[in-house]
N, C-alpha and C positions, 0 to 999 in steps of 0.2 A: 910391169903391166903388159899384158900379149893385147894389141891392138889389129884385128882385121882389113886387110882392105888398103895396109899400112903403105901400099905401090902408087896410088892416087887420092883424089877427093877426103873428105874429112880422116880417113886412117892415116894419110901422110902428113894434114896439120896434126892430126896428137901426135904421132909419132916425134917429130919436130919440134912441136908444144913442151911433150913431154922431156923431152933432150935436154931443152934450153933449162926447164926449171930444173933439172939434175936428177932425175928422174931415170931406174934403169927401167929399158920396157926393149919388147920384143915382135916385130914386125913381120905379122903374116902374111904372106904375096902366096898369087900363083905360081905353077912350076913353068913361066913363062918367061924366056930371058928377057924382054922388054918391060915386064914387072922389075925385075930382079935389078936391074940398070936404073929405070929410075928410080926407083928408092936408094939403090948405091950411090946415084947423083945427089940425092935431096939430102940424104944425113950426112955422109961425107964420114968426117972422123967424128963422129959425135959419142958414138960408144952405143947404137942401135944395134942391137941382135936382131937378124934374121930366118924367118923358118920359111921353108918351104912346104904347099901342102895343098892338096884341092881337095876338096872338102866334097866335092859333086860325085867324089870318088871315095867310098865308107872308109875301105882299107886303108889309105892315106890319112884319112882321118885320126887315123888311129896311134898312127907313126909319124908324125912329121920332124924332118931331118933338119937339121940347123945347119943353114947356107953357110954364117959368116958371124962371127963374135963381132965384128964390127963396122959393117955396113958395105962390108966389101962382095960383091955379087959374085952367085956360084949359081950353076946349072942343076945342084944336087937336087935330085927330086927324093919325096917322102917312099918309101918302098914298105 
């Protein structure tokens, strides 16, 4: 399941939510290390895939690059 927003407020409880019930799902942040950190904090080893992408920006939209197969933070932006 790709949950937005997946770095704070309601996209990090699913993202979480969905962990614990064993659930694969994949968490969109900004290309912002401070996103990218806390959702690396919140999941931990949980087995949350991470994308990078801003979405404010079409082209990125388009392409978003997968930070981390498992919740481990990466700077990698969508190109």
């Amino acid at each position: 399941m790709l949950v937005t927003g997946a770095d704070s407020g309601f996209g990090l409880a699913t993202v979480l939510r969905l962990a614990e019930l064993g659930f694969d799902s994949v968490g969109l942040v900004r290309p912002e290390p401070s996103a990218l950190d806390s959702l690396a904090r919140a999941v931990g080893d949980r087995g949350v895939r991470t994308v990078v992408a801003d979405f404010a920006d079409a082209r990125q939209g388009r392409r978003p690059s997968p930070a981390s197969s498992h919740g481990r933070s990466s700077t990698t932006p969508a190109t």
